[in-house]
N, C-alpha and C positions, 0 to 999 in steps of 0.2 A: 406747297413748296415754301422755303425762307423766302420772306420777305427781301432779302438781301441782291437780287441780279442787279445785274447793268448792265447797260448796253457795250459792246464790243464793236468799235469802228471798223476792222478789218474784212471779221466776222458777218458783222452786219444782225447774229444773232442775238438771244438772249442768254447769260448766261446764272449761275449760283456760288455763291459764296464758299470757301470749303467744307467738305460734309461728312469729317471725322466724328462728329457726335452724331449719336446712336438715333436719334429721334430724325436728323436732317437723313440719315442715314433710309430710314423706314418711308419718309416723303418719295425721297427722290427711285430707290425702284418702284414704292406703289405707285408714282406714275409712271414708269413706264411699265407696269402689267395694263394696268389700265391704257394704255394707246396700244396694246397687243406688241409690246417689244420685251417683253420678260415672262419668266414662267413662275413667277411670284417667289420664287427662291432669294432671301437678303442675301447681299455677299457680305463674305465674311470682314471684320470688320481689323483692319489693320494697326498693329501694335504702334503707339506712336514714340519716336525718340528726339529727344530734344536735345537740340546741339549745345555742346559742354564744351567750346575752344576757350574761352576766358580765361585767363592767368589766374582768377581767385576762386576760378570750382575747382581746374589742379589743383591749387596750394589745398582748398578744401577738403579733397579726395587723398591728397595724401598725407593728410594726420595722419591716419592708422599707420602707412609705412614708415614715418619719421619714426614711429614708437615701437617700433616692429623690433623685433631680436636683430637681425640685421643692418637697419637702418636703410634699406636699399632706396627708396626715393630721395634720401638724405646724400647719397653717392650718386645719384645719378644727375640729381639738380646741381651737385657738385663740379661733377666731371662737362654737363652740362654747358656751366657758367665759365668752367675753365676755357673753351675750347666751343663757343655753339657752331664755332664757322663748319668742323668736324663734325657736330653732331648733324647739323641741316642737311647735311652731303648723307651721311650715312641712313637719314630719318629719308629723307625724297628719293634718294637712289640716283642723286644726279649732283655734278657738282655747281656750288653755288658759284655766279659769274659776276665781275665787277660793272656798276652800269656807272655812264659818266655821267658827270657832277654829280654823284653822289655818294654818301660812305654804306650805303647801306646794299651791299652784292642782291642779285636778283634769282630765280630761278623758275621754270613752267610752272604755272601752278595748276595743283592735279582737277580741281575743282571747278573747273569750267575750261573749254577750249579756249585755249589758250597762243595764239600766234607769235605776242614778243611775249619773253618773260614779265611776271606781274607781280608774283609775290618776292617781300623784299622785306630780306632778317635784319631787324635792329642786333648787332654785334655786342652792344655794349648793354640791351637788356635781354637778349640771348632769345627775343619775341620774333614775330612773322605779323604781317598784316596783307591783304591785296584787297586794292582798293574798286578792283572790276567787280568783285562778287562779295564783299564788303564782311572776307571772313579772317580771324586774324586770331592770335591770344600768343600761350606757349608752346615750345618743344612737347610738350604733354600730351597738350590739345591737340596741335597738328597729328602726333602719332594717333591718339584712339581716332580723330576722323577719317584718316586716310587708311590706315586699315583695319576700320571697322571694328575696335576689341573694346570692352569693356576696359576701365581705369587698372584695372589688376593685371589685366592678360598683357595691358600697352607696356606696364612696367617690366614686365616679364621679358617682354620682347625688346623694349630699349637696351634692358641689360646686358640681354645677348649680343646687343649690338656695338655696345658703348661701352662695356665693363669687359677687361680683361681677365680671363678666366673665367668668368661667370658661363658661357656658352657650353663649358665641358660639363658642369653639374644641372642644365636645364632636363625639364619633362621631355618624354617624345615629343616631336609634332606633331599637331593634331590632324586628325584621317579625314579625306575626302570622304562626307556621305555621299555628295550627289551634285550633278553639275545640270544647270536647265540651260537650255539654248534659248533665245528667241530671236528670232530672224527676222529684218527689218526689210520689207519687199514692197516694190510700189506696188501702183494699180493694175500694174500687168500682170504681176507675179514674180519678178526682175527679184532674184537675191541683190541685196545692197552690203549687209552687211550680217553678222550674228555680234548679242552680247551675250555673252556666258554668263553663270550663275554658280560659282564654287560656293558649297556650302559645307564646313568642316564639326566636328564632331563638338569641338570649345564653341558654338555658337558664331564663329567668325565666319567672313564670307569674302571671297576675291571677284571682281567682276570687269576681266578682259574685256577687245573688243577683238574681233576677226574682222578683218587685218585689224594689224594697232596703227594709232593713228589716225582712222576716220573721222573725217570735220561732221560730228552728229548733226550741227546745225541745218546739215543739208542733207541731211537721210531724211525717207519718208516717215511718218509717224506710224508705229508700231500697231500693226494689223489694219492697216488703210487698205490693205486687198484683198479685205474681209467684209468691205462697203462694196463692193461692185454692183450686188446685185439687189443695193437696198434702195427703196422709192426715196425720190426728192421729199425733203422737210421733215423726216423721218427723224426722231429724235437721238442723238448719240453721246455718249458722254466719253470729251478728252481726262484723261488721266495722268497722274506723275508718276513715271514709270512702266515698264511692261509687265510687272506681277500683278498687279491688282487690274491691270486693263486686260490681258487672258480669264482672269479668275471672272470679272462681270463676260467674258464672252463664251466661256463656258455655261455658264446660267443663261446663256441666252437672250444675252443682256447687249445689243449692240455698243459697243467699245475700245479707242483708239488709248493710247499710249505716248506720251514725249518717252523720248531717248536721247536727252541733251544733257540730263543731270541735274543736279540742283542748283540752280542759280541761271540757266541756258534756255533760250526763246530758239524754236526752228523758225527756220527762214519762210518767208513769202509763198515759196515754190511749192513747200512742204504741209503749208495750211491751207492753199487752195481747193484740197479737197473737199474742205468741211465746210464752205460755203453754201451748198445745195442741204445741208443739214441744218438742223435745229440742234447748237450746241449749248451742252452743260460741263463745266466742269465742274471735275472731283478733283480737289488738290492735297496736297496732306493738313493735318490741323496744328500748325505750330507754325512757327515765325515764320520761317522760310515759307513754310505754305501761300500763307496772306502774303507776303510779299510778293509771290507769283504770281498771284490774282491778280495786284494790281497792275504789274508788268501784264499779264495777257489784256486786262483792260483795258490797259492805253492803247494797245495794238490797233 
């Protein structure tokens, strides 16, 4: 195994560093074939994407549309900087609200539960920053994060939004292939909640919750009522997300799942299961990743 664990106060177990690269990747199921909890099958190994909100990989990303026949990212950082109060409203889907003493309006931010509003647009450089989940850049950025589109597809879709006339001459929209469910159910088997998985034909993905709304922090971790009938000290591995923690329990691979998003810790209630376990995490292998290591560490 990496050299890398530390101990977990909460926990109380041992845990692993993140184990995107291929080699940590082959350690951590050979052991567990080796304690008899896998059938020797690697899981497949997840595509990694590295967060692009900074104002100068925008500006970077769109050289090519500045020089474009069109000029459309040249119009759209335009219409943009005329008006961002309008664009933030039409980019979040929610109107931007005034917060006192300060000039900068506020709004939920999509990116972690969010109770008062957090994220808060500089007007006069047309930016976002929130400082609870410490993610911020441009109009740009916030668009491809929040829904999920490559720099090309985000500009496509700003236009529709923000460009008059432009919505009449776009492409179709693009077709649902395939929607995953996964259902967040305690130890009893109690449905809590489902998140859905729209997966579209452009590579793009939408991912509701049933009901909307729900405070994830206090749902149970994804497939904890898949431990019932496994021996104490058993080994398990927490994961970021529900795709890859189905996919290692298809192989046989015992494994749980957060469902709080990126940047979001479950509560107390929600980790008490994993106590009787011998925990490993799998996180993802980029910024974000590490930084959740270190948040689940201090736990």
């Amino acid at each position: 195994m990496p050299s890398c664990g530390t101990e977990v106060g909460r926990l109380g177990n041992r845990v692993v560093a993140p184990c995107g690269h291929r080699a940590e990747v082959e350690q951590l199921v050979a052991l567990f074939v080796a304690q008899g909890n896998g059938n020797g099958k690697k899981p497949k190994e997840q595509p990694q994407q590295q967060e692009e909100t900074d104002h100068k990989q925008s500006a970077s990303e769109g050289k090519g549309h500045r020089n474009s026949k069109d000029g459309l990212y040249s119009r759209l950082k335009a219409e943009i900087q005329a008006d961002p109060e309008h664009a933030y409203n039409r980019i979040l889907g929610a109107k931007l609200t005034p917060k006192v003493g300060s000039r900068e309006p506020v709004a939920l931010c999509p990116f972690h539960d969010d109770a008062r509003p957090s994220l808060l647009v500089n007007l006069e450089k047309a930016t976002w920053c929130c400082d609870p989940c410490g993610k911020g850049g441009d109009a740009f950025g916030l668009a491809k994060e929040l829904w999920n589109l490559d720099f090309k597809a985000a500009i496509s879709r700003l236009a529709e939004l923000l460009l008059s006339g432009y919505a009449d001459k776009k492409a179709p929209p693009p077709k649902l292939v395939r929607t995953l469910r996964y259902e967040s159910r305690d130890l009893d088997g109690v449905l809590k909640a489902a998140h859905l998985r729209h997966e579209y034909d452009d590579g793009s993905k939408r991912m509701p919750w049933d009901p909307p709304g729900i405070k994830r922090a206090e749902l149970p971790l994804f497939g904890i009522n898949r431990t019932v009938d496994s021996a104490d000290g058993e080994a398990i591995i927490v994961c970021e997300g529900e795709k890859i923690a189905d996919s290692l329990w298809h192989r046989r691979i015992l494994a749980v799942g957060t469902v709080t998003g990126r940047g979001g810790t479950p509560c107390d209630e929600s980790l008490k299961p994993l106590l009787r376990f011998k925990v490993y995490l799998w996180l993802d292998n980029d910024d974000r990743g590490r930084e959740n290591l270190q948040i689940w560490a201090s736990l």
